[in-house]
C-alpha positions, 0 to 999 in steps of 0.5 A: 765193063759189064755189070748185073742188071740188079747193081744198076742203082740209077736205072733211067740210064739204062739204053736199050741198042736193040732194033724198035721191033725187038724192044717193041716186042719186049722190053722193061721201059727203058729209052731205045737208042738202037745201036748205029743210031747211037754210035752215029753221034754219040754225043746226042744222046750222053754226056761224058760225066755220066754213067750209061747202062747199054742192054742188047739181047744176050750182052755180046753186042752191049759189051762191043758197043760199051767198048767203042764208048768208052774208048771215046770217053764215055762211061758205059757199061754192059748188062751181063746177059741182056734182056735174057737175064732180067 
């Protein structure tokens, strides 16, 4: 359920979950869908056929939320060590 940022082949399905403020602060042009946003309606936001790639700031936070996803048919993935290993 966790991947490396550089295996990630189709990087326009990477979604940053963190606040607007840390990802206007830093971030490497992905699409923001902060994390409650997301889990509110999923469904807004993915579809179930493709595969999403969710960073946070360290991995903890993508990795549960990877875990809520998928258990509601979503295919996601965690990037391993968030914004801090890229």
């Amino acid at each position: 359920m966790e991947i490396s940022y550089s295996d990630i082949l189709d990087k326009s399905k990477i979604i940053d979950i963190r606040s607007k403020l840390d990802y206007e602060d830093n971030n490497i042009g992905t699409i923001n869908i902060p994390r409650l946003v997301l889990l509110s309606d999923p469904d807004l936001y993915m579809n179930k056929v493709d595969n999403y790639y969710l960073l946070c700031e360290r991995g903890t936070v993508s990795l549960s939320c990877a875990r809520i996803l998928n258990a509601l048919g979503f295919k996601c993935y965690s990037i391993k060590g968030g914004i801090n290993n890229i």
